[in-house]
NUVO-452460 format. One record per residue (C-alpha): residue in three letters; x, y, z. Coordinates in steps of 0.05 Angstrom, whole numbers, padded with zeros to 5 digits, always signed. Example, Ala and Ser with C-alpha at 12.3 -4.5 7.8 and 13.67 -1.06 7.14 Angstrom:
REM NUVO-452460
Ala+00246-00090+00156Ser+00273-00021+00143
//
This chain:
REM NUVO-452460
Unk+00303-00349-01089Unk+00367-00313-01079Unk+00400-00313-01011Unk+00450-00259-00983Unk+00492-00276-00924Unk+00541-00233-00884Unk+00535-00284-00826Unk+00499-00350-00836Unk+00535-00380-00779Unk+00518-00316-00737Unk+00444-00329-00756Unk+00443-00409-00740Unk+00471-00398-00677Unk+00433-00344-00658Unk+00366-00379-00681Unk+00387-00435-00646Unk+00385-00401-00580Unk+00322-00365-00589Unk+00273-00368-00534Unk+00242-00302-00525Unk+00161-00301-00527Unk+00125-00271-00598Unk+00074-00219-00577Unk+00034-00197-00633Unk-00031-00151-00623Unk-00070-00122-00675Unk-00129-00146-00715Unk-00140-00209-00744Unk-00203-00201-00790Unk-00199-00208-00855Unk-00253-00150-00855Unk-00241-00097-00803Unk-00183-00050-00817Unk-00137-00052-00759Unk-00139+00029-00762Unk-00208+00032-00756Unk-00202-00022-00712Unk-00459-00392-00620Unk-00392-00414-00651Unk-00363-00499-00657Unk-00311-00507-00624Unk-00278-00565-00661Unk-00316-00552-00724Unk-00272-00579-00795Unk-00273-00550-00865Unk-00233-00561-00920Unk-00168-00538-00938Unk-00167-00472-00980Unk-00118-00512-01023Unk-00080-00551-00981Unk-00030-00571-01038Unk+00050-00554-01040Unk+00066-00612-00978Unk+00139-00636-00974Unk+00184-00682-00939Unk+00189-00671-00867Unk+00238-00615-00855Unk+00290-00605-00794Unk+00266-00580-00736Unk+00278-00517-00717Unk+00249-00448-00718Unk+00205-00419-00777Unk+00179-00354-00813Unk+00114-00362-00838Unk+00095-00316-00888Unk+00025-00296-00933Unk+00032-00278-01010Unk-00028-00264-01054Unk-00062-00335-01060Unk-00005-00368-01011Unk+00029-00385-00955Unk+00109-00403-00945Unk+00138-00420-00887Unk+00218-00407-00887Unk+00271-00437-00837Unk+00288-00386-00794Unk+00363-00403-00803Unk+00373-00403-00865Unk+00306-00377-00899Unk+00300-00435-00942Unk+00227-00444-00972Unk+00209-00508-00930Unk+00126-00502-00954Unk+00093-00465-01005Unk+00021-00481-00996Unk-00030-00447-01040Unk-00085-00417-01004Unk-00140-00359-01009Unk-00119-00285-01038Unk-00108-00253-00976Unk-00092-00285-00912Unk-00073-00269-00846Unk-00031-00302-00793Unk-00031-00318-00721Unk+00018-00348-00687Unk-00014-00405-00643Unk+00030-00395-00584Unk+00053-00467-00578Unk+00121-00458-00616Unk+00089-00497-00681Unk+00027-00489-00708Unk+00006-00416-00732Unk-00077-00399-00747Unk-00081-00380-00820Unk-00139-00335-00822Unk-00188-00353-00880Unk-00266-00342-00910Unk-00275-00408-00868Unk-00242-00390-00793Unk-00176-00409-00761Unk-00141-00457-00812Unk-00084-00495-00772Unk-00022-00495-00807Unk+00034-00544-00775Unk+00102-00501-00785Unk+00146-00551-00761Unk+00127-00601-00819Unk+00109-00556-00847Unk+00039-00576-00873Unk-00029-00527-00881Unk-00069-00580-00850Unk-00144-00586-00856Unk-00166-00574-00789Unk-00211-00506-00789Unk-00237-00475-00726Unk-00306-00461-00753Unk-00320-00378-00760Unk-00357-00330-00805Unk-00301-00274-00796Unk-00248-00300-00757Unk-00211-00244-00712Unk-00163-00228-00661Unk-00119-00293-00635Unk-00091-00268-00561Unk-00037-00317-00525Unk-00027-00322-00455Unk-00028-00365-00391Unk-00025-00423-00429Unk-00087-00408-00466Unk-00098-00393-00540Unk-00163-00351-00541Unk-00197-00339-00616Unk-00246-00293-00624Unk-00307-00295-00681Unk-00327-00227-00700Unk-00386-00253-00735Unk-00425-00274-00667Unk-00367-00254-00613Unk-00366-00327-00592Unk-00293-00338-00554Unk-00260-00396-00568Unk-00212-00415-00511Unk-00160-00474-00517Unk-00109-00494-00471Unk-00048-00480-00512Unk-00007-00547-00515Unk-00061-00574-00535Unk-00049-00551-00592Unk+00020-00570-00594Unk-00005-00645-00589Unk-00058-00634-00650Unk-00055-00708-00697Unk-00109-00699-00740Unk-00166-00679-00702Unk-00178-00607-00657Unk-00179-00615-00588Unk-00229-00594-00545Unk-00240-00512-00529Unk-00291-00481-00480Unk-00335-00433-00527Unk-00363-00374-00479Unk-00424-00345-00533Unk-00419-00272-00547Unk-00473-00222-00536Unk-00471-00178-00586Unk-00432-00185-00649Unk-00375-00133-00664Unk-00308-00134-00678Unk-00277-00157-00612Unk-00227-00185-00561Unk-00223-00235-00507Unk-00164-00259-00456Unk-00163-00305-00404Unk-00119-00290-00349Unk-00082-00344-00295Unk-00142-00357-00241Unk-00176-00374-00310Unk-00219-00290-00306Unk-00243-00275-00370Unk-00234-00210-00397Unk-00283-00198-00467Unk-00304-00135-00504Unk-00374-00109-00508Unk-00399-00072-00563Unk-00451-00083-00624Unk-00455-00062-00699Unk-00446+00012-00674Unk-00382-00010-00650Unk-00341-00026-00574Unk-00355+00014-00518Unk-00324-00025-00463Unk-00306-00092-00429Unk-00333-00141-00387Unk-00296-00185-00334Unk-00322-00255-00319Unk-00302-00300-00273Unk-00281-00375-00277Unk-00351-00400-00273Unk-00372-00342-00321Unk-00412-00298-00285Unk-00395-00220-00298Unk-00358-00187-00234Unk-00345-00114-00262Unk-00356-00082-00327Unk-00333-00013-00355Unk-00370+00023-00418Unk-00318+00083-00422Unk-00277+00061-00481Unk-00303+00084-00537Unk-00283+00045-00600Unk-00249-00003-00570Unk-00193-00047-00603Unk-00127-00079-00588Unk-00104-00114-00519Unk-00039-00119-00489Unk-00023-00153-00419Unk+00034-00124-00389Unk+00074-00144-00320Unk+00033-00168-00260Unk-00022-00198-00312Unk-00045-00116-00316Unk-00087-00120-00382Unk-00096-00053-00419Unk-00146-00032-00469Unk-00142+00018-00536Unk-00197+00073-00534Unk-00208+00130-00577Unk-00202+00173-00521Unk-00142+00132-00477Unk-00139+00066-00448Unk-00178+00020-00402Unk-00126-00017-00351Unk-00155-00073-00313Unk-00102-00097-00254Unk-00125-00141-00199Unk-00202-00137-00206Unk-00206-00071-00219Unk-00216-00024-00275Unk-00188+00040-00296Unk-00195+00092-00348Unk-00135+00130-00367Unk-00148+00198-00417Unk-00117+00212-00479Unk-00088+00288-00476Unk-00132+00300-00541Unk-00209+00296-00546Unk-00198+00241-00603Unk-00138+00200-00577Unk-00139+00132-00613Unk-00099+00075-00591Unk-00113+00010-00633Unk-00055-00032-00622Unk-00017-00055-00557Unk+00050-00072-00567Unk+00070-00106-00497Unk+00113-00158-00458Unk+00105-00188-00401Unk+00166-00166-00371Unk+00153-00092-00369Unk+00093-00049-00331Unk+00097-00004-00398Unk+00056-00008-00458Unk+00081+00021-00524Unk+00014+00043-00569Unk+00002+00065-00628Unk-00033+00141-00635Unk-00080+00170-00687Unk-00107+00253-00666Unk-00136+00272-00719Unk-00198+00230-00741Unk-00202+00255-00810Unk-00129+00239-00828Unk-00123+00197-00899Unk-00069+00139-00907Unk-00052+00088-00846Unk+00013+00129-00832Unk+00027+00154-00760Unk+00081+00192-00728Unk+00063+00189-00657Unk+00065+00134-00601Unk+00037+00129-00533Unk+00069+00108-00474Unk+00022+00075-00416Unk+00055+00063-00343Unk+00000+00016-00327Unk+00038+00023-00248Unk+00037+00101-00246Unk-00031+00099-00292Unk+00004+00149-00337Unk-00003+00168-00411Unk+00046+00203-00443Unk+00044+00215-00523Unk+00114+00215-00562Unk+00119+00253-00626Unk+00175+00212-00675Unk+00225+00256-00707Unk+00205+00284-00777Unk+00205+00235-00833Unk+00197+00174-00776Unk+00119+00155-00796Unk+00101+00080-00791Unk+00040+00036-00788Unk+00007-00024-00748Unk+00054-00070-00774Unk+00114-00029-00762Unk+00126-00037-00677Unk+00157-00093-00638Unk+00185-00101-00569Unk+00257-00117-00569Unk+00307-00165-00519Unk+00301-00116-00465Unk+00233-00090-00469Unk+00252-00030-00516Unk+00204-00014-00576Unk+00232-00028-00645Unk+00194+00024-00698Unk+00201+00002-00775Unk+00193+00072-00800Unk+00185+00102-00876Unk+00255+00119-00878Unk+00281+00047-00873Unk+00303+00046-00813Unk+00302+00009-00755Unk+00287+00062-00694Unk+00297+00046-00614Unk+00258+00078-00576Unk+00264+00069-00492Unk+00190+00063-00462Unk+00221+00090-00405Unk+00248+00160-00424Unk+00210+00167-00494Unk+00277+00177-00523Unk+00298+00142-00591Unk+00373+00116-00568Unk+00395+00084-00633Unk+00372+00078-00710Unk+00388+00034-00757Unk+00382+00036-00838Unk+00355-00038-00849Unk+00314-00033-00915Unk+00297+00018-00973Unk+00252+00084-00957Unk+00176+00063-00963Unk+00108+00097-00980Unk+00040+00079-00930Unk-00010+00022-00970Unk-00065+00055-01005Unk-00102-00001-00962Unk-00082-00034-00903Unk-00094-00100-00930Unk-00029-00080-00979Unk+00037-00108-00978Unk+00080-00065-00934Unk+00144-00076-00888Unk+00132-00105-00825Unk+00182-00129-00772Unk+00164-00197-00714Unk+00220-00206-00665Unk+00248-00268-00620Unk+00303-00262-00580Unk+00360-00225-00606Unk+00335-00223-00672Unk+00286-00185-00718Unk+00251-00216-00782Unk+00231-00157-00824Unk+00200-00162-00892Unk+00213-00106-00955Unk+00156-00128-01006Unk+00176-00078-01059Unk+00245-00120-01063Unk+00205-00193-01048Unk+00261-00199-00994Unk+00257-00228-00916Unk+00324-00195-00873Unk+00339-00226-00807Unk+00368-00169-00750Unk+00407-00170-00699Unk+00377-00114-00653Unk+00441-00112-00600Unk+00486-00099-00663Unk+00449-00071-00716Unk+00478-00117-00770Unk+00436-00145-00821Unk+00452-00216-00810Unk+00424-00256-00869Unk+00369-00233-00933Unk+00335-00280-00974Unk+00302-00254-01030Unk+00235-00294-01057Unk+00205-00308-01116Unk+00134-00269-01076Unk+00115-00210-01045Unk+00114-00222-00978Unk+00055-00186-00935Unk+00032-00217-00868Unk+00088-00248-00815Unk+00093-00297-00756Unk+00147-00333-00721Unk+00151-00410-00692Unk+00205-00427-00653Unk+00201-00496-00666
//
């Protein structure tokens, strides 16, 4: 692995001082396309190749990255390979929400792996197409799109795992489809409805589990965000769903077909950046529009990038102060201002890029904490660290894989 610095002092310091929250939405199956997008609750299974274990490593934050039949995980620091642990062909990851462990999703269900360590230990969360991991009021909620079972654990928890799963409240699913849950802080439970026709809606339970409100006008539903105030919003093909305070609203898409699959969110801000498809016979995973959602004002407001700025599911983060941070084909870095829909700054970060001929493809994708961006370049096997509030590359690593899927620790 070759390393490339123009700050490694820059980065350690910075890293050191990270302590924003990792928000990642999007799908989780290793099945269902995120563009077209009774369980055990402390069930075991072996390790897909838990080999590749070394000495304990500092502590400190990590970058845990998939390859084709693997897993690294990276200091965040320096990006020095602290694990390489050899696991099925294509993975995904979840961060676990605890600072440490991240949910390496396999043919078996939520694999554990411990990034501080690191180790890919051989606890499994038992599931026969493990989905969407969603992080929030100290719960880590799993979801099994196999039987829509929701797995809820309290999140540190997790952070105290030594050797065995703790316990996690399994709420069975009705119908199985390719789903969502959340739990909010009075312990609500917010949970998708839909079948093998697809999602049509959500359904609100309370902390005893009993449904208080339902709503069946999102079509196709996928992707969750909660914003400010605990206001949870909803991708339809047609809009949004918002729920905020017990109650549930539907918010139209300006076109008949309107598709938002991905919430990219943080709790400090009332405004949801989305992703937007319009036309439902477009080819390629490629977009060039985003919606904006004022879950306050119940607003939608579509943003059409400039020409050459197209991006995918991966390709969206929120930044230090709440602005959204597009990877785009052209290689750069673009910030855009939820409030005003304006793109204030670009940045040239990596090389121009084509779409994936599948989504499951190696393509650039960018997680952010704090300050800083991690943002992979697979056609160069090279990991860049960010500054946002500069601009400034800060430190590259380049690997002996091709990275594809990304999640931070912070240790």
């Amino acid at each position: 692995m070759k390393h490339h610095s123009l700050s490694r002092g820059a980065l350690a310091a910075a890293a050191a001082s990270l302590s924003g929250v990792l928000a990642l939405s999007g799908c989780s199956s290793n099945e269902a396309s995120p563009d077209t997008a009774g369980g055990n609750d402390t069930g075991t299974a072996d390790a897909a190749g838990a080999t590749g274990t070394v000495e304990p490593a500092p502590p400190g934050p990590r970058v845990t990255l998939t390859y084709e039949g693997g897993v690294l995980v990276l200091d965040a620091t320096t990006f020095d390979v602290l694990g390489d642990f050899d696991s099925e062909e294509f993975t995904r990851l979840n961060s676990a929400g605890d600072g440490r462990h991240v949910f390496v999703t396999t043919s078996e269900g939520f694999q554990l792996l411990d990034a501080s360590t690191p180790e890919l230990t051989d606890l499994v969360i038992e599931a026969d197409s493990a989905a969407h991991v969603v992080r929030h009021a100290g719960r880590t909620v799993l979801y099994d799109d196999a039987t829509s079972d929701t797995m809820i654990f309290n999140t540190e928890d997790l952070l105290a795992v030594d050797g065995e799963l703790p316990d996690a409240e399994v709420v069975p699913g009705v119908d199985a489809h390719h789903g969502v849950s959340v739990v909010l802080e009075d312990d609500t439970l917010i949970t998708s409805v839909g079948d093998d026709d697809g999602r049509t809606g959500i359904r609100v339970l309370d902390a005893d589990r009993n449904e208080v409100a339902s709503s069946d006008e999102c079509p196709g539903l996928h992707g969750e965000g909660t914003l400010q105030n605990e206001v949870v919003v909803f991708g339809c093909e047609d809009g949004v769903l918002i729920y905020d305070n017990g109650e549930i609203h539907k918010v139209d898409a300006p076109d008949e077909y309107g598709r938002i699959g991905n919430a990219y969110v943080t709790e400090t801000s009332p405004v949801m950046v989305g992703d937007y498809k319009d036309d439902p016979d477009a080819e390629g995973y490629l977009l060039q529009k985003v919606v904006l959602v004022d879950t306050e004002a119940r607003t939608l407001e579509v943003i059409e990038l400039p020409d050459g700025v197209e991006y995918t599911w991966r390709g969206i983060a929120r930044g230090p102060q709440d602005e959204a941070l597009i990877l785009a084909t052209d290689g750069s870095v673009h910030v855009l201002d939820p409030a005003s829909g304006e793109i204030t700054e670009s940045f040239a970060v990596i090389e121009a890029w084509e779409g994936p001929d599948q989504w499951q493809n190696p393509h650039p994708a960018i997680v952010v904490d704090g300050d800083i961006a991690y943002i992979t370049e697979p056609a160069a096997n090279t990991i860049h660290a960010f500054d946002v509030t500069t601009g400034e590359i800060i430190y590259s690593a380049e690997l002996d894989q091709t990275p594809n899927e990304i999640a931070f620790t912070t240790g």
